[in-house]
N, C-alpha and C positions, 0 to 999 in steps of 0.2 A: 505220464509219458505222452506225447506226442504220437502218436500214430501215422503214416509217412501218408497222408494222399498226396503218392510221389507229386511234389510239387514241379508239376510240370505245366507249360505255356496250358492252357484250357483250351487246346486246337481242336481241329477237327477229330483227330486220331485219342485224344485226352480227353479237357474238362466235358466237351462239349456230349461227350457219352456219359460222363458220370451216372445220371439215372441208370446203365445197364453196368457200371463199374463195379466200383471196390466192395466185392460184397463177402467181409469177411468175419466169421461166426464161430459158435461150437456147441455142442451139445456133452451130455453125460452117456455114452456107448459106452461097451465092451469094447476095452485096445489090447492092444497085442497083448500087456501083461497085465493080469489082473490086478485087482487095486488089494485084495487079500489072498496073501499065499497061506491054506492050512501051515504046511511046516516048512518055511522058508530056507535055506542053507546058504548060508555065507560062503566069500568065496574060497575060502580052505575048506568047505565043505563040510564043516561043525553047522551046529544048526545055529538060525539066527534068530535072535529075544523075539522078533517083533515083527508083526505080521501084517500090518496097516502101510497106507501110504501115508498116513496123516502121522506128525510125531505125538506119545503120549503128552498127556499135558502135565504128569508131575514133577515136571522136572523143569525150572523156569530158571534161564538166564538174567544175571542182572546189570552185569557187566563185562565187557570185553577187552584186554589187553592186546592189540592187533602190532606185530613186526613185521612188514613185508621186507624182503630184497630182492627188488628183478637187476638180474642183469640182460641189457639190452643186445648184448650182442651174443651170447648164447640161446639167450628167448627163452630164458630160464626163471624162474623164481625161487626161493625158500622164503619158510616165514613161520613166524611161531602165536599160537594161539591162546591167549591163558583164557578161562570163562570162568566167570563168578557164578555158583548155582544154590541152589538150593531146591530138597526135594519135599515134595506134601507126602507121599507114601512112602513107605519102604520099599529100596528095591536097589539092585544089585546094578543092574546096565541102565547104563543111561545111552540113550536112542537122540541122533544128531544126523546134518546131512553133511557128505561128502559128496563132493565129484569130480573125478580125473586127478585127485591128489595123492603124491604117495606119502603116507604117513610112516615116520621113521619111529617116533617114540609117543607116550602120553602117557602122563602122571596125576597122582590127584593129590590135592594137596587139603586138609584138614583144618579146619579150624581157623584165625585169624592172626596178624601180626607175626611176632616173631616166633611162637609157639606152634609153627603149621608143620604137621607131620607127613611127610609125603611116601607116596606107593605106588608103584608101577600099575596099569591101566593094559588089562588084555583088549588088544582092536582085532572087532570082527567088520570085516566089509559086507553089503548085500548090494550091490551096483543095481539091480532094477530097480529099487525103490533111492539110489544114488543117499543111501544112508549109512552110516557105522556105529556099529554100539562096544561103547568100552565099557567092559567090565570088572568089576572092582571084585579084592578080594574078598569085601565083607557088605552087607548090605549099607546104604546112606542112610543115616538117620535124620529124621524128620525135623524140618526147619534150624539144623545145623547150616553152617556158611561151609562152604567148598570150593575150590578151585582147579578146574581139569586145566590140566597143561599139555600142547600137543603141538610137536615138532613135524613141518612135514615140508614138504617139496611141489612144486607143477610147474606145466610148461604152459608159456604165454598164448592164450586160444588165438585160432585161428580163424575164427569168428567171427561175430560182431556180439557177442555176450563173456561173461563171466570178467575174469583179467586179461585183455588182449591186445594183441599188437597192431598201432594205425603207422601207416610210412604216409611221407610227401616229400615230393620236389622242389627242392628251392630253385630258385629261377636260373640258380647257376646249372642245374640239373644233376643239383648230390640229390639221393634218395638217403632220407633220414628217418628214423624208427622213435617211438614212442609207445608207451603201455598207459592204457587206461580201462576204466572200465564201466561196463552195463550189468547192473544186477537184477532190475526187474525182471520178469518176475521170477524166477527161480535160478538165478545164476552167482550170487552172493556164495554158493557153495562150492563153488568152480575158484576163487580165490583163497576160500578158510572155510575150515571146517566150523558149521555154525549150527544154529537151529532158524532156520529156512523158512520159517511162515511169519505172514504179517503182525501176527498176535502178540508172537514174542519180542516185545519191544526191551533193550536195554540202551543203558548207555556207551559209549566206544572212545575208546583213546589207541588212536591209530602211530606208528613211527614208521618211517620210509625209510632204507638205503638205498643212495644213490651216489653215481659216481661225481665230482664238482660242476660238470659243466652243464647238468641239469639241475633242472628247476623240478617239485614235487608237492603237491599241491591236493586238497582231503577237502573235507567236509568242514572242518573247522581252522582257524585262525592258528598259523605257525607261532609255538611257544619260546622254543632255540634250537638248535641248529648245532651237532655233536660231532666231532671227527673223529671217527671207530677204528681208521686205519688209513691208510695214508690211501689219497686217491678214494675214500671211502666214507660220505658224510652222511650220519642217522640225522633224520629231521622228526621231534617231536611236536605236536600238534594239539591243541588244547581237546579235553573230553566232549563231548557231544551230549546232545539233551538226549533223552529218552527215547528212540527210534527203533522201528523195524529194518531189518538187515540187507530188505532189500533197496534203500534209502543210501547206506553207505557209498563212499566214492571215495579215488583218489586216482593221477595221473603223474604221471612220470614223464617230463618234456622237456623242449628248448620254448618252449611259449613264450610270447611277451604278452604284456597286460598292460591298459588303462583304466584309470580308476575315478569313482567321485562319490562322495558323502550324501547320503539321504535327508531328511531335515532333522527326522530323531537319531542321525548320530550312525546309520549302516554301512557301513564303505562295501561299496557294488563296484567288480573288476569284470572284466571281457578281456580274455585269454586267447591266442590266435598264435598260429604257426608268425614268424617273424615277417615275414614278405606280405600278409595280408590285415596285419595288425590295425594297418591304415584305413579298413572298412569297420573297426570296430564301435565306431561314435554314435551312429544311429541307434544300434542297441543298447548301449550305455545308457543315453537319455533316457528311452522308453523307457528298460528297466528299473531306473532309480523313480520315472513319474510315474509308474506301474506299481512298486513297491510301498510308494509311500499312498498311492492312492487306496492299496488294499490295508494300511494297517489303520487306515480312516475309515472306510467301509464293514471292516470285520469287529471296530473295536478292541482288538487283540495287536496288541505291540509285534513286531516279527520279534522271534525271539533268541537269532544267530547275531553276533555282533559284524557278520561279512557275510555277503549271497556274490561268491562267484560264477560268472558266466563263460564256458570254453566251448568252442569250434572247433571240434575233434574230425580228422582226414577222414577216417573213414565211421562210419557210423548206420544204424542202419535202420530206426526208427527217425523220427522227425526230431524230437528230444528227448531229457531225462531228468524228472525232479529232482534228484540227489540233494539232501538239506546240506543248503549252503554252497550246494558246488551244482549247476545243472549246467548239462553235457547237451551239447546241442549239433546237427549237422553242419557244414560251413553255409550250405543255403540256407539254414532257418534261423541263420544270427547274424551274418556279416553281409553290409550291403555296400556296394561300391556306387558312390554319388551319379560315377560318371557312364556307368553302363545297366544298374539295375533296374528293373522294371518295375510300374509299377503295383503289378501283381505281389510283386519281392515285397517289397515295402510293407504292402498289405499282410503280409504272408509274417513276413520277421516277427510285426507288432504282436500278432496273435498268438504265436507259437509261445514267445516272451512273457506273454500276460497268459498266456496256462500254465506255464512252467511255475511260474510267480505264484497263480491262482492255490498250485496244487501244497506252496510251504503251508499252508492252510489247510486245504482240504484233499487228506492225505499224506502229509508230514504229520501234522501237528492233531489231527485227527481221521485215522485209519482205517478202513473196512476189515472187519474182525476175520475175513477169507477173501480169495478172489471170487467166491461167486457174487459179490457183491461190489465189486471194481468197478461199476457204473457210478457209486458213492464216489469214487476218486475222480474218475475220468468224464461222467455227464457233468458233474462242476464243474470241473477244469475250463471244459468244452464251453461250458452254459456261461461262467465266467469273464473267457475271453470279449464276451457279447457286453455282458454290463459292465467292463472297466475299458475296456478301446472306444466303446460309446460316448465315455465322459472323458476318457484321457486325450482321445483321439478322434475328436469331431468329425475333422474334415474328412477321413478314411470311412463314415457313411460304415460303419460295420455292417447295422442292420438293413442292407442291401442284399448280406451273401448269406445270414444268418440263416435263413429259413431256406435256402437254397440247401442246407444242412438235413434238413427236415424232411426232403422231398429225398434225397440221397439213403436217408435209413429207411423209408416207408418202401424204396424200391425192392431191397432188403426180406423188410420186413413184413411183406406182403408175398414173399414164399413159406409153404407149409414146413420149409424144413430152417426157418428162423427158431428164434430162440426166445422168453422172456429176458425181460433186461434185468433180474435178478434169476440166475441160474446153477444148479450145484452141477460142481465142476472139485475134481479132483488131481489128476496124472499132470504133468507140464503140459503135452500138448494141449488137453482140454483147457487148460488155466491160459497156455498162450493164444487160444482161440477166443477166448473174451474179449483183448482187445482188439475192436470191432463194430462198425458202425451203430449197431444196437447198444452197445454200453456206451460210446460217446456221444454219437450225434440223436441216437431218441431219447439217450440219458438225458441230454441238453434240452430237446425239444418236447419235452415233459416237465422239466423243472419251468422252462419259460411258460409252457400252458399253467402252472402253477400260480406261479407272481402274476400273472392277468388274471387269475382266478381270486385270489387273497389279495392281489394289490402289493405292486412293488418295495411300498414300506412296509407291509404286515410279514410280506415273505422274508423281507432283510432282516428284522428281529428274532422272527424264526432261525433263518441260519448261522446268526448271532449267537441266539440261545445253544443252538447246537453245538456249537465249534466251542463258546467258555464250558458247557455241561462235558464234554467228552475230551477236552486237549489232553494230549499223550496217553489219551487210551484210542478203543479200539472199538467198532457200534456194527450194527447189524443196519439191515435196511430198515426198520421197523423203527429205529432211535431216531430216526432222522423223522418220520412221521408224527412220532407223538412229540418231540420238538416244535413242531409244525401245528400242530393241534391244539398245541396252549395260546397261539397268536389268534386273534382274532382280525379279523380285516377292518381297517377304519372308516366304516361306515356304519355305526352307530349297533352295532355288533355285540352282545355280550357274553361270556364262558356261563354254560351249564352243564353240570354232570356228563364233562369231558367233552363236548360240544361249542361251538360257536354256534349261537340262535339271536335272531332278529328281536328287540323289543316291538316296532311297531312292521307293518307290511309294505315290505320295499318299493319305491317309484316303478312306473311297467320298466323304465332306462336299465333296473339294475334288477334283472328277472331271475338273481341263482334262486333259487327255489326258500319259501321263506322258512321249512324247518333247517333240523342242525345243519352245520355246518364240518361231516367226520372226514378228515382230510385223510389220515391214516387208511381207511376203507374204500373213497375216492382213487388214493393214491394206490394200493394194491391190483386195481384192477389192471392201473398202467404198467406197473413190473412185474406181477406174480403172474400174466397172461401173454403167451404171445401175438404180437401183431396189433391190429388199429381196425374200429369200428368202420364200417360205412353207413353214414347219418342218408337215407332218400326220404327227403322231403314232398310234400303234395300238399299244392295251396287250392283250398276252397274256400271261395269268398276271404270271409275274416277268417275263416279256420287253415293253419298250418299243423299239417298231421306228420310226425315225425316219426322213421321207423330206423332202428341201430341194426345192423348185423356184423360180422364177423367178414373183413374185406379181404378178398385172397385172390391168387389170381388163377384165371381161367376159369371158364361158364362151368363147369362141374364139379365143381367143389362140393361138399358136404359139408351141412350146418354144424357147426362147432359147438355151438351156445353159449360162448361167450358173453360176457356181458361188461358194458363201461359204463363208470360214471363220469359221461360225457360236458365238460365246463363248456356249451354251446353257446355263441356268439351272433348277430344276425345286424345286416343294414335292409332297408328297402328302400324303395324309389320317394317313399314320403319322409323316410326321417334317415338322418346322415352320420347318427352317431348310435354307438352301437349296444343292442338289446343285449340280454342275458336270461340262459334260461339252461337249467343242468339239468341233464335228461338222466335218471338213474334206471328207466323200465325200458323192457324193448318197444314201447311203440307210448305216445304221447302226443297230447295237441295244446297249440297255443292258439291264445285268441289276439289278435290286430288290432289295434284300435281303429283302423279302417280299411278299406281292401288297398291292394298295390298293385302296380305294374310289373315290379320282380321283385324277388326277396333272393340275398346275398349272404350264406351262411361261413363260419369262419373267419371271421373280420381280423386284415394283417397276416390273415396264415397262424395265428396264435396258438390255436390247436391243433393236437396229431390226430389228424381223423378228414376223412374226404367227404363229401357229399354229393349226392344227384337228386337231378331235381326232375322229377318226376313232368307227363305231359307236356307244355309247354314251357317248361320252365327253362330248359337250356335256350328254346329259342329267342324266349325272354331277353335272356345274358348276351345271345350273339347276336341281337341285335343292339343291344345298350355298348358292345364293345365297339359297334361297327358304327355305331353311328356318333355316341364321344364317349369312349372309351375311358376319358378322366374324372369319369364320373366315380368313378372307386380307383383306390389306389392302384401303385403297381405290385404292391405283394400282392392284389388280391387280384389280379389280373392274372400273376402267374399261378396262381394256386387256381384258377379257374382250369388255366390250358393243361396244369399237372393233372388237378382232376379227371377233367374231359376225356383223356390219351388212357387213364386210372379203369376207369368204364366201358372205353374200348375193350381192354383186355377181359373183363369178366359179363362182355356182353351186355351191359347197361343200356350203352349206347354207341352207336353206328359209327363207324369211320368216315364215314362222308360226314357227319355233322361236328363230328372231331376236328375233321381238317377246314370245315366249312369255317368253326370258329377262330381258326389260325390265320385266317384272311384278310383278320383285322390290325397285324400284326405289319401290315402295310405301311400303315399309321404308326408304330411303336415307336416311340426312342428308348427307354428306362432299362437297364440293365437285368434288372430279374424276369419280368416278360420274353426280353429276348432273346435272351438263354434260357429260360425253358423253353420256349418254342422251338429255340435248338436243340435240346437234349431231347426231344419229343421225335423229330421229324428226319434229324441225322442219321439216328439207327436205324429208322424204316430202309435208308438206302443201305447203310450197313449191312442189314438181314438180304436185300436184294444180293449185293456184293458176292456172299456167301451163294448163293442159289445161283447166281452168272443170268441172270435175268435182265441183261444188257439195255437193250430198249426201253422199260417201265423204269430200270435205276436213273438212264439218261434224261429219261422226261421229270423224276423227282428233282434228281440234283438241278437240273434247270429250272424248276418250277422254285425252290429254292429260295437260287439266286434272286430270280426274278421279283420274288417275295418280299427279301431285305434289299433290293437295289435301290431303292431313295435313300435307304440309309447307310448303305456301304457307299454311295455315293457322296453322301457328306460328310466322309471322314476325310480330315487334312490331314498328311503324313508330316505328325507333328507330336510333340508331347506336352502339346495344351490342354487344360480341363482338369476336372477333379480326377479323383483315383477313377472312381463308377466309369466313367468318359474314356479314360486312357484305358484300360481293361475291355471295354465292349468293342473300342476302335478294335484293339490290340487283334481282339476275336473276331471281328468284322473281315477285317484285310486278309487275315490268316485263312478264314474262311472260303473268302473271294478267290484269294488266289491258288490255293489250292484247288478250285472248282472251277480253274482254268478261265475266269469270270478277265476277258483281256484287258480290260483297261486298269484292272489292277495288275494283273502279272506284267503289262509293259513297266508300269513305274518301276515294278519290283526290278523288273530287269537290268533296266535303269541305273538304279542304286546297287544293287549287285556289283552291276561291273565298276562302277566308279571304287565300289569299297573294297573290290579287289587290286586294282589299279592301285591300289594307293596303299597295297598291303597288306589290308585290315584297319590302317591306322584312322580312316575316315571316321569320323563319329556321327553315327546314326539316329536318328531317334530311336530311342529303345522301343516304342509301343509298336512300331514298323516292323522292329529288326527279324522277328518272328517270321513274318510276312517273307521278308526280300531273301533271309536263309534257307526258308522254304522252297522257294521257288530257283535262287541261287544252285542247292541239291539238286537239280532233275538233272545235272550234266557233270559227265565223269570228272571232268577239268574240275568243275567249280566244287563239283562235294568233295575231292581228294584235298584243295584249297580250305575249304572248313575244316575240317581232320586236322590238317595243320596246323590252323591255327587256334584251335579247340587245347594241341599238344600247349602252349605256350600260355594261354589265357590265364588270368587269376581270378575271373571274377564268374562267383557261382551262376548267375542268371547268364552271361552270358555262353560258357558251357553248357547250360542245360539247353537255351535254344540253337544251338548246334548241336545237339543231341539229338532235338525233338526234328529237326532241319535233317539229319542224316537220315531216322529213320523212313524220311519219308521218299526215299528213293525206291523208284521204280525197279531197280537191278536188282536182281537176284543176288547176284555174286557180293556186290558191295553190302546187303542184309546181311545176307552169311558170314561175313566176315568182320560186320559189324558185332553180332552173336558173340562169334567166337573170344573175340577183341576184349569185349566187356566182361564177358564173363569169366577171362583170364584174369583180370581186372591190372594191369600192366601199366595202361597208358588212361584208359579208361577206367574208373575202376569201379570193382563188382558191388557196391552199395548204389551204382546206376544202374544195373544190370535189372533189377525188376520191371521199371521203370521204361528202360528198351525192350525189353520180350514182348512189352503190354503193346509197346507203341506200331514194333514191327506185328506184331498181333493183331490189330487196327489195320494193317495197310493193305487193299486188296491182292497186292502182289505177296508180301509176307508173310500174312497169315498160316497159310501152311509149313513155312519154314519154321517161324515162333513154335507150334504146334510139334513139330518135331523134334524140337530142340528142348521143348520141356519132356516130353517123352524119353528122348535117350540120355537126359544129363539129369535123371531125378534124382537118383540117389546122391551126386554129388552137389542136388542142389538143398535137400534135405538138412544135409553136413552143415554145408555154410549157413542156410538160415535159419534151420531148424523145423522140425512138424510142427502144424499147427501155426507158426508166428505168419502174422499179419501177412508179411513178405510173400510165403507159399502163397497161400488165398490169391492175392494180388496178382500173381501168376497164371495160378491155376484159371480163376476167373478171367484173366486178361488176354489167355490167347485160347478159351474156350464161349464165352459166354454169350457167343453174337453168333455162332451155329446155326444155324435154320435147316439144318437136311438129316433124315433119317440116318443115312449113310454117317454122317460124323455122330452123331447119337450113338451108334453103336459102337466105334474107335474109341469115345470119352469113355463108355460104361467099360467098355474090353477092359482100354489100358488099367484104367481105377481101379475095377474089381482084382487086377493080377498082383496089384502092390501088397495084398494081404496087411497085415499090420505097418505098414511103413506109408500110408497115405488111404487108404483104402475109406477110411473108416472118418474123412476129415469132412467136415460140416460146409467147407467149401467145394466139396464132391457134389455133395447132394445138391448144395443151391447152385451148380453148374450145370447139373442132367435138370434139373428141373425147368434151370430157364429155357434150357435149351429144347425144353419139350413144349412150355410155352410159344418158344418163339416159332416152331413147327405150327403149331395149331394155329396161333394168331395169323403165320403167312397164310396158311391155306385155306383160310378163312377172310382175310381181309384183302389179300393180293390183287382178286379181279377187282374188287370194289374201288381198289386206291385206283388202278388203267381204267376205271370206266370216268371218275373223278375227276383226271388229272385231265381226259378229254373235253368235261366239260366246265374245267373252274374258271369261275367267274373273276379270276382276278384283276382284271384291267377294268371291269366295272366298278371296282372300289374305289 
C-alpha cells in the first residue's frame, strides 16, 4: 500500500515542513480490549472457544468459493462463502474472522465430490476480537478435506475500507455510486467471512452479481459472464494463485479502460470513472515499462496473466497492491497533460512502480505478520528508487530519495519511535505500522545495504529470496540469511556462513577485512529503535570515531544501543569514497595523510548522522562557503540535516547552524534547498505559535532575503527538468506567500487575467500554485476558486485550489472550509486530512484546525479508523508545531480523556514529545537566533 503523504504542492504550509510532518507509528500497549480474555462470551452470551486475538493455526484454508451480490442502490450486499479446510488436530469449532456481517446460515460439508455429507454449523459471534466460531456437531478429523459453507449478509461501509461505497460527478452533475474495496490490513472480513492474517494464504475463485449496466472487475481475468435473472448478470472470474486475503479485490462500476500488452504477453488496463478516462495514458505506459522492467530485475515471470489499474472516487490511502487489480487514488494514477504538475508526474511514476514493486514483494512473497510489514512496504518504498532510476531517467528520482531518509530520522529520533520490525497485535496497533519507520527507513536501510554488498551482490540476494519463498510467507530473519549467502563482488568468498576477504582489501574499500554477517549487521537496524550518532575527531592522521544512540533533546539517557555502522568518508585529498564498518562504540582509523576536512556519509547512503568534533564543522562551512561543489548536493543537504540534527541535542550552537545556511546563497540543486527549507521554516512556524511577532518578521525576511538570487531567476514558465520545475514550483510559492512583492505582483497579474477569462486561461502549472495562493487572500477571488475547484477534472489542479484556499487569512472562509470537507459533499472527506493539516499550518487557523480535531473525534475515528495513517496525520498536523506550555497541557488534557478510543495511540506520544522539544529548543535558542539575525553577515557572502 501506498501510504498518503497527502500528496500535496510541497508549500510553505506542507512539503516544506515535512521534517516536523507525518510522523506516524505504533507500539505494543494495553488497548482498551485486551488481546486475551480468560473466558470470553459471545454475543448470545454462551461462552466463546477462543480466547486469543491471533486465529489457532490448526485449521488451514485452502481454498475459497467467494459470491458477492451488491445492490447499489440499497448499499446492500449478500454473499455466500464456501472454504476448503482442513484440520491438523482435533477439534470441534473452528475460529474465523467476521465483521459487521449478519450471518444467516453455515454448513459443513464432508468429504469430497459427489459423496459430501453435509450438517448444519452452530455460529457463535465474539465482535471484540471481530471473530466467529462455528461449531460442528462432532469433532474434524485430522487431514480430512472439508468444506464450511456460509450464507450471510452487510451493508456497503461507509468508510474507506472493507466493501465500500465511492460516488462521483459526472460533468453533467448526476452523482453516480460504485462498490469497491480496501482489505489491507484487516478489512477482508468486513466483505466475507474468512481467516484474516497474512499466513493464511489460499486460492479464490470469486463471482459478482451485477445489474447489466455495470461493469465488475476481481483480481483475475473474467471467464463468462451468466444471466441469473433478468436484469441480473453473475460474472465468473478465473481462480487466483495462492494469496493472502488481504490481497483480494473486486469493484463494481461504470469504469472505462485502456489497455496494452507487455512484451511476455500481460495485458495491463487503467480503469477510470468515464469523463477522466482521457488522463489514463501516462500510467499505462509507466505501468507496462515498470512491469516488464521488474520481471527482468527479479528474474521471476509476473505470474497473473492481467495487472489492472483503477482510479477509485474516493479512497483514502495513496494505493493498493491487490494481485492483479491495484486500486489507486485519482491523484496517484491519472494525470492530465494539460494541467498536471510536475510534482504529479513525479508522484504517479512512483506510486505505480510500488504498487508493481509489491506483485513481488508481498504478493508473491509475504511477511508471515504485520509486525514485519516493513518486508512489504521498505521494498516497495526502496524499489520505487531502483526501477524509475532505470525506467525513468529524466525524473532524477535520486534527487528526492534520500529526502525520504531525513523524513523518518525526524520520526525516528523520538523516544517514543518504534523498531522497524515490531510485535504488534489488535487492528489499531497493526494499522499503526504503516508508517514512516516501516517504509521510508525500511527503504533507507535496505539502500545502506546494496552500498554496503554492492548493487549486484544485493540483487542476487533479493533474487535468491523471492525464488526460495514465492507463495509462502518469511519472517524478518529469511530475508537475512538470503542476504548472507551473496557475497559482494570484490573478490569476496563464503565461510562458515560468512563472507570473508582472501587477501586485505585496498585503504578505497575499508569494510573491515573479517566476516562479512549481514544477518547480525542487519538486526541492529530493525530489532533496535532509532539511528546512531557517529562524532568524529580528527588528529593528525588519526580519525577517532565514537557511535551513540541519537535522540533528541540534551537529556537524554544512554540507551546502549549499538550499530553495525557501514561508514563511508571523502576528504579534501581524495574524492572518491573510503569504507570502514564500525561494529565497537568507539574506533580509529589511520589517513594516509592529514586533511583539511573529512566528509562522513558520502550521498547520504547511510541512516546515521554525524558531528564533527572541534574544528570540524567549521571546516565544512567554510568549504560550502567558499565552493561548495566540491561535494555533492545529497551531501550538502545531509550536512544542513545534520547541522539543525545537533542543534537539537546540543551538539552544536545555533548561530553555527545558521551560520552554515549562508551558503545557501550560492545554492541552485533541489535537495540543499529544501532542506535548508524544511530546517529554517519551522523556526518561524514555532515563533507563529508563541506570537513572537518581531523576531518571526526579521526570520521570514532574513529568508527571503537568503534565497532572492534564486527566486529571482525563476521564469514563470514550465521549462527545465522535473528537479527545476519542483524547486521553481516551491520557490514562487514561497516568495509569495512571504509577501516577497515582485513576486506577488506577477501573481496578481496572472490571477486576474485567469479570472477574466474564467479560468479558461492556461497557466503554467509550476506558477499556478503561486498565483492561487496569492489569488485566495481576497474574498471575491477565493469564492472564484471554490467554484471553480466545483467543476474541475483534474486531480493536481483541485488539490492546488485546496492548498490555495487553505491559505486564507479569514476565519470564517477556514471554518467553513472544515466543515465543507469534512462533510465531504462537494469536497470530499479523503481531502479532508490533508486540509485540517494545511489550515493546521496557517497562523490564523491553527487554533480552528485544533478544535475541530477535538470536537469531531469520534466521528473522525468512524471514518478513518484508530490508529490508520490518516488519524496520526491529523493528530500530528494540527498539533505538532506547539511551542507553549499552555497548549502542552490542552494536547495531554484532551488525549488522556479519550481513554481507550485514542488515548493510548503512538501518535500521542510522538505529539507531546515534540511538542515538549520544541518548548525547550525555543527557550533555549530564541534569544540566540535575535541576537544572530542582528548580526548575520549575509550581504558579505
Amino acid at each position: 500500500m501506498t501510504s498518503l503523504s497527502i500528496k500535496w504542492p510541497l508549500g510553505t504550509m506542507s512539503f516544506l515542513l515535512s521534517s516536523l510532518l507525518i510522523l506516524l507509528t505504533v507500539s505494543t500497549r494495553s488497548w482498551g480490549q485486551s488481546s486475551e480474555t480468560t473466558s470470553p462470551k459471545a454475543s448470545d452470551g454462551t461462552p466463546f472457544p477462543w480466547n486469543k486475538m491471533r486465529l489457532p493455526e490448526h485449521i488451514i484454508p485452502r481454498h475459497y468459493d467467494l459470491m458477492i451480490h451488491a445492490n447499489l442502490t440499497t448499499l446492500t450486499f449478500k454473499g455466500t462463502t464456501a472454504i476448503e479446510i482442513t484440520a491438523s488436530q482435533r477439534t470441534s469449532a473452528i475460529i474465523l474472522h467476521s465483521n459487521h456481517l449478519q450471518i444467516s446460515k453455515a454448513t459443513l460439508k464432508k468429504g469430497a465430490g459427489e459423496r459430501q455429507s453435509e450438517e448444519p454449523l452452530r455460529v457463535l459471534e465474539y465482535p471484540p476480537h471481530e471473530q466467529i466460531a462455528l461449531l460442528a456437531p462432532e469433532p474434524l478429523v485430522v487431514g480430512l478435506p472439508y468444506t464450511i459453507v456460509i450464507e450471510y449478509a452487510g451493508k456497503l461501509s461507509e468508510s474507506f475500507h472493507g466493501f465500500y461505497k465511492s460516488t462521483y460527478r459526472t460533468k453533467e452533475g448526476e452523482v453516480r455510486i460504485l462498490a469497491s474495496t480496501q482489505f489491507e490490513p484487516v478489512a477482508a472480513r468486513m466483505a466475507f467471512p474468512c481467516f484474516d492474517e497474512p499466513a493464511f494464504k489460499a486460492s479464490f475463485l470469486i463471482k459478482i452479481r451485477r445489474e447489466p449496466r455495470h461493469l465488475a472487475i476481481s483480481n483475475m481475468p473474467l471467464v463468462k459472464s451468466v444471466t441469473v435473472a433478468e436484469g441480473l448478470i453473475e460474472d465468473h472470474f478465473d481462480v487466483t494463485v495462492k494469496m493472502s486475503t488481504y490481497l483480494v479485490a473486486f469493484i463494481i462500476s461504470d469504469f472505462k479502460s485502456v489497455s496494452k500488452m507487455t512484451k511476455s504477453g500481460v495485458k495491463v488496463s487503467v480503469y477510470a470513472v468515464p469523463d477522466k478516462i482521457n488522463q489514463a495514458d501516462y500510467a499505462l505506459d509507466a505501468a507496462v515499462t515498470l512491469l516488464e522492467f521488474y520481471e527482468d530485475y527479479f528474474s521471476i515471470p509476473y505470474p497473473l496473466p492481467k495487472q489492472d489499474l483503477a482510479a477509485i472516487p474516493d479512497f483514502q490511502a495513496g494505493a493498493m497492491e491487490n494481485w492483479g487489480l491495484t486500486t489507486y487514488r485519482e491523484s496517484s494514477l491519472l494525470f492530465d497533460a494539460e494541467k498536471s504538475s510536475a510534482s504529479s508526474k513525479l508522484g504517479i511514476t512512483l506510486t505505480v512502480s510500488h504498487e508493481l514493486a509489491h506483485q513481488w514483494f508481498g504478493n508473491l512473497v509475504t511477511m508471515e505478520w504485520w509486525n514485519d510489514l516493513w518486508l512489504n512496504e521498505g521494498f516497495a518504498k526502496f524499489m520505487e528508487f531502483v526501477s524509475v532510476s532505470v525506467t525513468h531517467p529524466e525524473l532524477k528520482v535520486e534527487d528526492y530519495f534520500f529526502g525520504k531518509c531525513f523524513d523518518a530520522m525526524e520520526v525516528d529520533a523520538l523516544n517514543s519511535s518504534h523498531p522497524v520490525s515490531t510485535p504488534v497485535e489488535n487492528p489499531a496497533q497493526i494499522r499503526e505500522m504503516f508508517d514512516d519507520v516501516s517504509y521510508e527507513k525500511g527503504a533507507c536501510i535496505l539502500n545502506m545495504l546494496r552500498d554496503y554488498l554492492s548493487a549486484e551482490a544485493f540483487k542476487r540476494g533479493i533474487v535468491q529470496y523471492l525464488q526460495k519463498y514465492s507463495y509462502k510467507n518469511t519472517k524478518n530473519e529469511d530475508l537475512w540469511n538470503s542476504m548472507a549467502s551473496i557475497c559482494p563482488t570484490d573478490g569476496t568468498e563464503r565461510m562458515d556462513g560468512f563472507c570473508s576477504r582472501g587477501q586485505p582489501s585496498s585503504s578505497s574499500s575499508h569494510w573491515r577485512q573479517e566476516g562479512l554477517d549481514v544477518k547480525t549487521m542487519m538486526n541492529t537496524w530493525t530489532l533496535q529503535k532509532g539511528f546512531p550518532l557517529i562524532t568524529v575527531t580528527v588528529r593528525g592522521r588519526n580519525v577517532h570515531m565514537r557511535q551513540e544512540h541519537y535522540l533528541k533533546g540534551a537529556d537524554t539517557t544512554e540507551t546502549g544501543y549499538l550499530w553495525h555502522v557501514p561508514l563511508t568518508f571523502i576528504t579534501s585529498k581524495s574524492n572518491s569514497a573510503h569504507k570502514f564498518l564500525l561494529k565497537t562504540k568507539t574506533d580509529v582509523l589511520i589517513l594516509p595523510e592529514e586533511v583539511e576536512w573529512i566528509k562522513f556519509n558520502v550521498g547520504m547512503n547511510g541512516y546515521y548522522i554525524v558531528h564533527y568534533e572541534d574544528d570540524g564543522w567549521d571546516s565544512l562551512t567554510g568549504l560550502l562557503q567558499g565552493t561548495h561543489t566540491a561535494i555533492s548536493s545529497n551531501d550538502r543537504a545531509s550536512l544542513i540535516n545534520s547541522a539543525f540534527q545537533l542543534v537539537s541535542n546540543g551538539k552544536l550552537s545555533i548561530e553555527k547552524a545558521l551560520d552554515l545556511t549562508l551558503y545557501l546563497k550560492h545554492e541552485t540543486e533541489i535537495m540543499p534547498v529544501f532542506q535548508g527549507m524544511n530546517e529554517l521554516i519551522p523556526m518561524y512556524k514555532l515563533m507563529e505559535k508563541r506570537e513572537m511577532n518581531e523576531v518571526e518578521t526579521q526570520f521570514k525576511a532574513f529568508l527571503i532575503r537568503l534565497l532572492r538570487d534564486l527566486i529571482d531567476k525563476q521564469t514563470w514558465t514550465d521549462e527545465g527538468s522535473v528537479s527545476q520545475r519542483m524547486l521553481r514550483s516551491q520557490l514562487l510559492l514561497l516568495a509569495c506567500v512571504r509577501k516577497y512583492q515582485p513576486c506577488v505582483q506577477r501573481a496578481e497579474g496572472y490571477f486576474r487575467d485567469w479570472k477574466e477569462a474564467n479560468g479558461n486561461l492556461r497557466l503554467p502549472n509550476d506558477v499556478t500554485l503561486a498565483v492561487f495562493a496569492v489569488g485566495a487572500q481576497t474574498p471575491e477571488g477565493w469564492d472564484f476558486l471554490y467554484k471553480k475547484y466545483q467543476s474541475s477534472l483534474s486531480s493536481t489542479e483541485k488539490e492546488q485550489i485546496e492548498f490555495a484556499l487553505c491559505t486564507s487569512q479569514n476565519e470564517e472562509k477556514l471554518r467553513w472550509l472544515l466543515d465543507q470537507s469534512f462533510k465531504g459533499d462537494i469536497i470530499k472527506t479523503q481531502e479532508f486530512p490533508g486540509i485540517l493539516r494545511a489550515v493546521g499550518r496557517n497562523p490564523v487557523g491553527y487554533p480552528l484546525a485544533w478544535q475541530f480535531l477535538r470536537e469531531n473525534w469520534n466521528k473522525l475515528v468512524e471514518k478513518f479508523d484508530l490508529g490508520s495513517p490518516s488519524i496520526a496525520y491529523m493528530v500530528m498536523g494540527t498539533t505538532n508545531q506547539f511551542s507553549t506550555r499552555a497548549r502542552l497541557e490542552e494536547v495531554k488534557g484532551f488525549f488522556s480523556s479519550l481513554k481507550e478510543n485514542g488515548s493510548q495511540l503512538r501518535c500521542v506520544q510522538q505529539t507531546i514529545e515534540t511538542i515538549e522539544e520544541n518548548i525547550r529548543w525555543m527557550d533555549k535558542n530564541f534569544d540566540k537566533i535575535r541576537l544572530w539575525l542582528q548580526n548575520e553577515k549575509l550581504e558579505l557572502l
